[in-house]
C-alpha positions as CSV (number, residue, x, y, z in Angstrom):
1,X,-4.2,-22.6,-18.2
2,X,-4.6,-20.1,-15.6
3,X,-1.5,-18.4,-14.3
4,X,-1.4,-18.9,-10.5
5,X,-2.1,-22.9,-12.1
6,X,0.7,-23.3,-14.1
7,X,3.4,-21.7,-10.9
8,X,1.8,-24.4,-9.2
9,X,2.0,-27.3,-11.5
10,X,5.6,-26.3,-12.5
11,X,6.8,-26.4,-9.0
12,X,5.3,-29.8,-8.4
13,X,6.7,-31.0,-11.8
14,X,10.3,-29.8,-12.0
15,X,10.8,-31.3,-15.1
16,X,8.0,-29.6,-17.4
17,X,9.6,-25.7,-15.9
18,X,11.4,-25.8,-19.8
19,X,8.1,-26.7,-21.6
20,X,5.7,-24.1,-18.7
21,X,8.4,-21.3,-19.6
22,X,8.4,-21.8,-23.3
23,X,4.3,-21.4,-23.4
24,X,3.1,-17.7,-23.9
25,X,2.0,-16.3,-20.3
26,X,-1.4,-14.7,-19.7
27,X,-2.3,-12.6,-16.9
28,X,-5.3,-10.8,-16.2
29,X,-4.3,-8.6,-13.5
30,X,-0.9,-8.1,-11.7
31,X,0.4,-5.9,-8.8
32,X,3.6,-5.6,-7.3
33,X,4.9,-4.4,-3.7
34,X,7.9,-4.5,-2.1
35,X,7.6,-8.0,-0.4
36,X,4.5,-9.7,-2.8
37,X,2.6,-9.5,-5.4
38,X,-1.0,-10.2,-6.7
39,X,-1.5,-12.0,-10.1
40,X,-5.0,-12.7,-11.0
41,X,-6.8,-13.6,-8.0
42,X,-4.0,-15.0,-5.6
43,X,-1.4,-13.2,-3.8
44,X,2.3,-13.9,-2.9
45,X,3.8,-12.2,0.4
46,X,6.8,-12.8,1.8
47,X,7.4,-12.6,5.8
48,X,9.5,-13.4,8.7
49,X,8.1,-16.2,10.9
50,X,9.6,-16.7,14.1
51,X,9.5,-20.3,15.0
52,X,9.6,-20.2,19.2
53,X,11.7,-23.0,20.4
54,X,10.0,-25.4,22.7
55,X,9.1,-24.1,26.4
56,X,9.1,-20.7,25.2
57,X,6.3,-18.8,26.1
58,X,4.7,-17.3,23.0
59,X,2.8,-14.1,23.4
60,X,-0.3,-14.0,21.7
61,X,0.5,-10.9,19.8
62,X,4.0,-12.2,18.6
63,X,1.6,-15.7,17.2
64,X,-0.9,-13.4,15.7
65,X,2.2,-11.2,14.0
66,X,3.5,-14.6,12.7
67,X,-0.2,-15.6,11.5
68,X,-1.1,-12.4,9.8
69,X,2.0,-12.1,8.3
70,X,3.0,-8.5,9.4
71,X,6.5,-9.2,10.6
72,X,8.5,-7.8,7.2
73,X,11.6,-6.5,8.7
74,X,14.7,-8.4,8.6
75,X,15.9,-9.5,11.8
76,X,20.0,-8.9,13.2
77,X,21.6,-12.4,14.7
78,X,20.5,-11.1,17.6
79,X,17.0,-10.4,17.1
80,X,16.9,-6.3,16.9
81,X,14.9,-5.3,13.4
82,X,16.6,-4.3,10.2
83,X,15.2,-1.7,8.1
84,X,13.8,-3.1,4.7
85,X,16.3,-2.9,1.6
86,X,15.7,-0.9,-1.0
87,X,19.2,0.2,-2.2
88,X,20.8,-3.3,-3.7
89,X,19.4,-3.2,-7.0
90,X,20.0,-5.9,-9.5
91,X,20.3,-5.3,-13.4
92,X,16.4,-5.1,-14.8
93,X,15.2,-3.7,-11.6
94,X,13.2,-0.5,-11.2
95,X,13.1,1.8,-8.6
96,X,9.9,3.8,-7.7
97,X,10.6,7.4,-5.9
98,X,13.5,8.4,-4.0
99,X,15.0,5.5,-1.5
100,X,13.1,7.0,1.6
101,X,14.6,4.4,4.4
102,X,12.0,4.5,7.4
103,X,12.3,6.8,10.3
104,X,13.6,4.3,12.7
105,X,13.2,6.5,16.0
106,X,12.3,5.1,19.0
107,X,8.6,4.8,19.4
108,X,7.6,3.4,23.2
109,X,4.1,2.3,23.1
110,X,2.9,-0.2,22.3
111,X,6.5,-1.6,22.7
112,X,7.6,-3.5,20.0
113,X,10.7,-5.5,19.0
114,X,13.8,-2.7,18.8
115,X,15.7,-1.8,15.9
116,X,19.5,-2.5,15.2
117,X,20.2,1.2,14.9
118,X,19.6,1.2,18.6
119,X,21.7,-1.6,19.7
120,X,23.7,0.7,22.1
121,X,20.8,3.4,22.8
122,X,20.8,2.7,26.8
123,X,18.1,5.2,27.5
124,X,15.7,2.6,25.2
125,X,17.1,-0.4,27.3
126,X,16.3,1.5,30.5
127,X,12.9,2.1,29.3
128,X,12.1,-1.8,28.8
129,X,14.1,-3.0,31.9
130,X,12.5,0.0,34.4
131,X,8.8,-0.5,33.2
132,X,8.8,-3.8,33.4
133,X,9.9,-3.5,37.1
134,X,7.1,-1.1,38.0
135,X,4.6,-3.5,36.0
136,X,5.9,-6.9,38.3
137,X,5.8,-5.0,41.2
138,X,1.9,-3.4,40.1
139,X,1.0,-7.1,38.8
140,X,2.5,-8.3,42.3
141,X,-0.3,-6.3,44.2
142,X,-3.2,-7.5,42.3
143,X,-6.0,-9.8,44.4
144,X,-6.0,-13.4,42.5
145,X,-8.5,-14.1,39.8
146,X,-8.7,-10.2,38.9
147,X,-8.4,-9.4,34.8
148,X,-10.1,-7.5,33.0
149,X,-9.7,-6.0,30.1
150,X,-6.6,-5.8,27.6
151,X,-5.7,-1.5,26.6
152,X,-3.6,-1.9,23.2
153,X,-1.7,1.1,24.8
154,X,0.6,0.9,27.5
155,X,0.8,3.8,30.6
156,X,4.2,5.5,30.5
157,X,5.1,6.3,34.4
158,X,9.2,7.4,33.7
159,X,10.1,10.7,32.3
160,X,13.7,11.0,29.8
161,X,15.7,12.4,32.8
162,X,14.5,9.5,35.1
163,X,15.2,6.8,32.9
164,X,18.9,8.1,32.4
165,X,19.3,8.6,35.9
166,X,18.9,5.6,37.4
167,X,21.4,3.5,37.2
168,X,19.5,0.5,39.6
169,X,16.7,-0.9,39.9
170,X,13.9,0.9,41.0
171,X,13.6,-0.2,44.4
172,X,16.6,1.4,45.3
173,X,16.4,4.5,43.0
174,X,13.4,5.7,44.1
175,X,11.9,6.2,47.7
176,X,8.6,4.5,49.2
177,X,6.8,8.1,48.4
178,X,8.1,8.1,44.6
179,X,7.6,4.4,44.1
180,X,3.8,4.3,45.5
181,X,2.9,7.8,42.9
182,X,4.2,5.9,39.8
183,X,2.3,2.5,40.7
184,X,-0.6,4.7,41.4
185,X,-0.7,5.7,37.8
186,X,-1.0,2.1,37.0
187,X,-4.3,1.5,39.3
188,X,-6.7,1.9,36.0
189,X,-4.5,-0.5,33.9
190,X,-6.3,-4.0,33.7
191,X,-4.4,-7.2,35.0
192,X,-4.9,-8.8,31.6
193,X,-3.1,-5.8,30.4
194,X,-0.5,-5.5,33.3
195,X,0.5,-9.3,32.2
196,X,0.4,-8.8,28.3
197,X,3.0,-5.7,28.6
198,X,5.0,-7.4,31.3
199,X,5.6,-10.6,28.1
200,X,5.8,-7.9,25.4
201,X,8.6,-5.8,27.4
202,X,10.6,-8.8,28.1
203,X,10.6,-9.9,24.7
204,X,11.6,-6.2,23.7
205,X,14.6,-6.8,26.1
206,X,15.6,-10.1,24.2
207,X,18.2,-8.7,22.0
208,X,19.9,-6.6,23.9
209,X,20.3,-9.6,26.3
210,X,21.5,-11.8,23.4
211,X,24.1,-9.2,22.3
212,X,25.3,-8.2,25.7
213,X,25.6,-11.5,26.5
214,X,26.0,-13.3,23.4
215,X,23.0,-15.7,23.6
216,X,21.1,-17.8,21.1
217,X,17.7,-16.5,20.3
218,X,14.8,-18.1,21.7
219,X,13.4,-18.9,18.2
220,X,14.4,-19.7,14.7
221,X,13.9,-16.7,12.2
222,X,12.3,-18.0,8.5
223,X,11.5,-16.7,5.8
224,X,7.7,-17.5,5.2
225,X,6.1,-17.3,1.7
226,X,1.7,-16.9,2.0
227,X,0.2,-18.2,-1.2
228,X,-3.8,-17.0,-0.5
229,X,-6.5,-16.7,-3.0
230,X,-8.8,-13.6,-3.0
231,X,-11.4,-15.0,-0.6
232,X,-9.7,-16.9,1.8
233,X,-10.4,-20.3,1.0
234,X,-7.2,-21.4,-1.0
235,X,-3.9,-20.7,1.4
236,X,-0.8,-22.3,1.5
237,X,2.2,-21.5,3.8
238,X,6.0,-22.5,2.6
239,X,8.9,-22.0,5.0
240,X,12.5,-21.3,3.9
241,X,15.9,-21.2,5.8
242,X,16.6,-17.5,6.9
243,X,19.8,-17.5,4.5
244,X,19.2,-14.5,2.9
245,X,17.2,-11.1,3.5
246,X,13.9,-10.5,2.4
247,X,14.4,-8.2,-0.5
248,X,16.4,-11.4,-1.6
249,X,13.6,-13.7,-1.2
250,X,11.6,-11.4,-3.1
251,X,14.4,-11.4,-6.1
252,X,14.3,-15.1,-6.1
253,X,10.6,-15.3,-5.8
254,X,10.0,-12.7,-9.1
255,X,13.2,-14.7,-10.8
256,X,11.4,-18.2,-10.4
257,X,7.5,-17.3,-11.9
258,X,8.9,-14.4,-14.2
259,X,12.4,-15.3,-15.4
260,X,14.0,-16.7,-18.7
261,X,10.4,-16.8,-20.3
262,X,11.0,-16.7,-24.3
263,X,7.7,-14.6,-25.0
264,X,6.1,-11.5,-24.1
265,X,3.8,-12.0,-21.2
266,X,0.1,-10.8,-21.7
267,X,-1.2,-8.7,-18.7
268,X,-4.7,-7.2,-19.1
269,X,-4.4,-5.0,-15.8
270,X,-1.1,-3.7,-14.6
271,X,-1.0,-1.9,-11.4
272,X,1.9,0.0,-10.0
273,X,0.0,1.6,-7.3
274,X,2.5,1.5,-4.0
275,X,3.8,4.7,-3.7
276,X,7.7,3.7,-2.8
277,X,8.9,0.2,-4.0
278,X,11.6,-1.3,-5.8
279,X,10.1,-3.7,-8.6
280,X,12.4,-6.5,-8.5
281,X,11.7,-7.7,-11.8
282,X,13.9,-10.2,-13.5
283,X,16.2,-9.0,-16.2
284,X,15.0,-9.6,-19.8
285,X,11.1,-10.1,-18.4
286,X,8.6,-8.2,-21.2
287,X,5.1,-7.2,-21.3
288,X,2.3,-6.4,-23.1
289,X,-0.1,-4.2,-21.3
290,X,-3.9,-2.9,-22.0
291,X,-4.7,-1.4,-18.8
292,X,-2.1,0.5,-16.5
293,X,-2.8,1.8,-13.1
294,X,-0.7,4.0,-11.9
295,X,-0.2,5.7,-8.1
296,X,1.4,9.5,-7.5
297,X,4.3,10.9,-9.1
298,X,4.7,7.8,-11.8
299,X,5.0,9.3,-14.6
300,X,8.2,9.9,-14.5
301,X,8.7,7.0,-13.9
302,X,7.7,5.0,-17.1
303,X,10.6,6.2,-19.0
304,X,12.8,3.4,-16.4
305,X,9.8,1.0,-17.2
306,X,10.4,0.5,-20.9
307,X,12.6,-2.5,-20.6
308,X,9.7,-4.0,-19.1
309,X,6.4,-2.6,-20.7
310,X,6.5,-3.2,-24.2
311,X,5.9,-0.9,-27.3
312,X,3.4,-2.5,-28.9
313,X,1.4,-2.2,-25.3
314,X,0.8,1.4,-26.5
315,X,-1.2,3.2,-27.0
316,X,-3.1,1.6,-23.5
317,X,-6.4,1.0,-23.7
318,X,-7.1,2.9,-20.4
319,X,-4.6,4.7,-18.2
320,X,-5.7,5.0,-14.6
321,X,-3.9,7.6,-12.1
322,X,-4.3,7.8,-8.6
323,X,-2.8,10.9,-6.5
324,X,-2.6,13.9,-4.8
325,X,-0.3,15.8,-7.0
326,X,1.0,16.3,-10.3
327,X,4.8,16.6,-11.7
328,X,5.8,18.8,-14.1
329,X,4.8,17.8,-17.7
330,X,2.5,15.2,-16.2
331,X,0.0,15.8,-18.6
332,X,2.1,15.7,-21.5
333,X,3.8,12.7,-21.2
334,X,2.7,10.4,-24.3
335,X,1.9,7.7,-22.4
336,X,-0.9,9.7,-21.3
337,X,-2.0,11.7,-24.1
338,X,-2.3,8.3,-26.1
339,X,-4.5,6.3,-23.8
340,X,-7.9,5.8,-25.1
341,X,-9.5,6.2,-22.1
342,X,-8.0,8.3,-19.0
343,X,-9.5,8.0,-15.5
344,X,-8.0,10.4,-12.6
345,X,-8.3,9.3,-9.1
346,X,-7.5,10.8,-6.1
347,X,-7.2,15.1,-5.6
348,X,-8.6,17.7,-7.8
349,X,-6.1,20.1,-8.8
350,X,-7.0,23.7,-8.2
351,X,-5.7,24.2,-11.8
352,X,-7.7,22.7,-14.3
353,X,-6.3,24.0,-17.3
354,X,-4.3,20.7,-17.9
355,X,-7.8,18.8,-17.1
356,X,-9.3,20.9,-20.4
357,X,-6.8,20.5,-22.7
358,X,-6.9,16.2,-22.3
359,X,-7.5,15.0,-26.1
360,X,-8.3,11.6,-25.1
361,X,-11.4,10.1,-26.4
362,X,-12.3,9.0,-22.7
363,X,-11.8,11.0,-19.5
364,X,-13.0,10.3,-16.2
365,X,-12.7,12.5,-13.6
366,X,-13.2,10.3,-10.3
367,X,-12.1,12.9,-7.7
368,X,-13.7,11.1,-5.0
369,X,-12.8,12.2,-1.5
370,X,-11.5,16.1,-3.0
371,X,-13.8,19.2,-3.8
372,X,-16.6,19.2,-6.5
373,X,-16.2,20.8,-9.9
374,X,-17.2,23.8,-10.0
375,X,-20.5,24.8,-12.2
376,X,-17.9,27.2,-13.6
377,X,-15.5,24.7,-14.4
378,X,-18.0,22.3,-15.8
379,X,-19.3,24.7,-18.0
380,X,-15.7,25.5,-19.3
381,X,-15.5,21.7,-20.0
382,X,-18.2,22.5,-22.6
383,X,-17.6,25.5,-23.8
384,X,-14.0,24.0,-24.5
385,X,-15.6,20.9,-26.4
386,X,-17.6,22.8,-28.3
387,X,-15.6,25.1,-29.8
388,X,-12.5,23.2,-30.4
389,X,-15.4,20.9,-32.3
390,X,-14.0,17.7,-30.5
391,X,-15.1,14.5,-32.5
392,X,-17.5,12.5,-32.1
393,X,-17.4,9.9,-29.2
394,X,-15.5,12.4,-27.1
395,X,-16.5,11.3,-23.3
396,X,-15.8,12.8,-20.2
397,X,-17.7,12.1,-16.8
398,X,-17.1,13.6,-13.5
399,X,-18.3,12.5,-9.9
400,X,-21.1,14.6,-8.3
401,X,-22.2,15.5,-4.6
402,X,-25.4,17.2,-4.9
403,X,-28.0,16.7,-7.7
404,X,-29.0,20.2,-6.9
405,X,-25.8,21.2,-8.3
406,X,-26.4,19.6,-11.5
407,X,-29.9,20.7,-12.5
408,X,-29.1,24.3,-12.1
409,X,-25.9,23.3,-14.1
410,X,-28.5,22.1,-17.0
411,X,-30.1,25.7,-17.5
412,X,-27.1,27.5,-17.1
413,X,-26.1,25.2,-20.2
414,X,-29.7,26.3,-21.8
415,X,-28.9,29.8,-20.9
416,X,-25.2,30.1,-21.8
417,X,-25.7,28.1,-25.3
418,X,-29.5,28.2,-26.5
419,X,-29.1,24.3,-25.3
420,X,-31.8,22.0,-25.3
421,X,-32.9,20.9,-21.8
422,X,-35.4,17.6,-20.6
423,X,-35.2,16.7,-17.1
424,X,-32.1,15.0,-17.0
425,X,-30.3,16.5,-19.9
426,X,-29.3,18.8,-22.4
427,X,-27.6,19.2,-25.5
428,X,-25.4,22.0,-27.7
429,X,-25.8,21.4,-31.3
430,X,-21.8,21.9,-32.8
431,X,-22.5,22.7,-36.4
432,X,-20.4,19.7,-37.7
433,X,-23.5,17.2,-37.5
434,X,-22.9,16.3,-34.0
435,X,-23.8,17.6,-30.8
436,X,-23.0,17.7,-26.9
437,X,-25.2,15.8,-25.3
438,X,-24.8,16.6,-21.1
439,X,-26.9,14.2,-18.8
440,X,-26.7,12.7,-15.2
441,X,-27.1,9.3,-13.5
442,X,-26.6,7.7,-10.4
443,X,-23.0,5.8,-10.3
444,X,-23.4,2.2,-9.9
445,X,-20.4,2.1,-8.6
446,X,-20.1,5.0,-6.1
447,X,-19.3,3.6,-2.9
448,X,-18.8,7.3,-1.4
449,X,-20.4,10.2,-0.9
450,X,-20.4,11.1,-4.5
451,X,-23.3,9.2,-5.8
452,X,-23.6,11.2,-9.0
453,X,-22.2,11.1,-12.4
454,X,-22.1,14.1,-15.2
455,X,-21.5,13.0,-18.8
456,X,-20.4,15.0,-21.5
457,X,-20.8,13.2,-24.7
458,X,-20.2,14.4,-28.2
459,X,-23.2,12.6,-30.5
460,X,-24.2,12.6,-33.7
461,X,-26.9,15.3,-34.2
């Protein structure tokens, strides 16, 4: 039975959990994040809803945060935001990268709920309560029936120093003269977008209003949990007391589908692309991977990963690594050097010594969006082949921009070897009955500007 199928039936049958955990899991593909993950064709994400209490107005961009899921801060009991946890770690769990907390500055437009770390910043509070003054009294002026339309971006009219200067409300901090300049510089701002920033400010100034003056919140926080298949047309939406934080929730979540299993699980695709998580895995899980997918800097990383991944996963069937740089000894880790087939993603290294020196029988070299190989370095690529005599089914394949490029590549080949050229092709005879065979197609796949693939092939002769 299919994985996201057997969550599903276990939770609606408590009593078969035993008999569901007991059964050898397969998974065809899986990918984790901090607050979800993706197992076959369905994904799991984890969110705070904000359930407005009755006769509150709700903002259409707070409903549509709430909708698409994109609150994933924890909230204070006073509604400011709490950065994201990624320094409790339980025992099995793996952290990816340094802990790099997010840069919780102050960041004014468009104005969005504020952070606990500025609970007491009064220049932040002064921003909220003095632009939403000047915006009343601009929306106050506005002829009846006038809109418009909304601007995502909202017009900043107070400098720093004036904003910890005034210590009233404008009216009385600033004179007619000033007062008419800085609603002047709110003439080209819609209505509809005078009224939208006027409801976002005030709900920015919520929670210093609650703390200050110890109110209740104007909604229920929960903790939301999106079940959604791959196209859309499966979701379902579970809603939890806000008893715990998120990274929590996401413990609890992994503990439930993954935890006290009595086999290795089977995963045919395993992707740990997110560049700073922590995988909260249950202690004791294991699997068996083909396929591994890797993001940058991960590498060093596997050596934390082998309670998890394994032996017998290795050596992978294909080893996929997407970056933009490369750690020291990445190419001789031998969870590399093992993989059948190796695909790079991402940057081409200036250096491509490491590139030449791969002994996998599969490498492909999908530097999409970075420079082309060189015809130099190409041509090093089969030199290299040749004369270390690599066996036959040796592969490697590398993304083209110009077909130009390529054909004079051919009879530089002819040239530099005696090869034999067609069209498309040509080929280096090795002297151990087999040969290089180098030709070009389009990708079927390409969906960038690199619509050409070289091969390199080593062939019987």
């Amino acid at each position: 039975m299919e994985a996201n199928k057997r969550f599903c039936l276990s939770k609606s049958i408590p009593e078969i959990v035993f008999a569901e955990k007991a059964v050898p899991l397969r998974i065809r593909y899986i990918d984790f994040g901090d607050l979800g993950f993706r197992v076959n064709k369905t994904t799991y994400s984890l969110s705070i809803y904000r359930d407005f209490h009755q006769g509150e107005n709700i903002l259409e961009s707070f409903q549509r945060e709430n909708n698409d899921r994109s609150l994933v801060d924890d909230l204070d009991q006073y509604g400011f935001r709490v950065p994201f946890n990624r320094t409790d770690v339980a025992p099995g769990e793996v952290v990816f990268d340094d802990i790099n907390e997010r840069n919780n500055h102050f960041m004014p437009f468009p104005p969005t709920f504020p952070w606990a770390s500025e609970q007491g910043n009064e220049r932040l509070r002064r921003f909220y309560e003095r632009h939403l003054e000047i915006y009343q009294i601009a929306l106050a002026r506005r002829p009846e029936g006038e809109q418009g339309f909304p601007f995502p971006m909202m017009d900043i009219v107070f400098t720093d120093d004036e904003l910890l200067a005034m210590r009233g409300p404008i009216i009385q901090e600033l004179t007619p003269e000033a007062l008419e300049l800085k609603l002047a510089a709110l003439n080209q701002m819609s209505t509809c977008s005078l009224k939208t920033f006027i409801t976002k400010l005030r709900y920015c100034l919520q929670p210093f209003d609650c703390r200050q003056n110890n109110k209740a919140l104007p909604f229920t926080p929960l903790i939301q949990l999106t079940i959604q298949s791959e196209d859309g047309q499966e979701k379902r939406i579970e809603r939890y007391p806000y008893t715990f934080k998120l990274h929590e929730a996401m413990r609890k979540l992994c503990g439930k589908l993954f935890g006290e299993r009595n086999s290795i699980v089977q995963v045919n695709n395993f992707s740990l692309n997110n560049i700073n998580i922590v995988l909260r895995i249950p202690e004791g899980l294991n699997i068996r991977v083909r396929n591994l997918r890797l993001g940058e800097k991960r590498i060093k990383r596997l050596e934390a990963l082998k309670n998890l991944i394994d032996e017998s996963s290795y050596p992978l069937d294909s080893l996929i690594i997407h970056g933009s740089g490369y750690e020291v000894d990445h190419f001789g880790h031998s969870t590399l050097t093992s993989a059948r087939q190796l695909i790079l993603e991402g940057e081409l290294p200036d250096d491509i010594t490491d590139l030449l020196n791969l002994k996998n029988t599969a490498v492909c070299c999908k530097y999409s969006w970075s420079r082309d190989f060189s015809n130099e370095e190409l041509l090093a690529f089969a030199e290299n082949i040749v004369t270390t005599v690599f066996p036959i089914g040796t592969y490697r394949s590398f993304k083209i921009f110009q077909e130009e490029r390529i054909k004079n590549l051919l009879n530089q080949v002819r040239e530099k070897f005696n090869g034999r050229t067609k069209k498309s092709s040509a080929s280096i005879a090795m002297g151990n009955g087999s040969k290089l065979r180098i030709f070009y197609k389009t990708d079927p796949r390409h969906q960038e500007h690199k619509k050409w693939l070289l091969i390199m092939k080593v062939v019987p002769a």
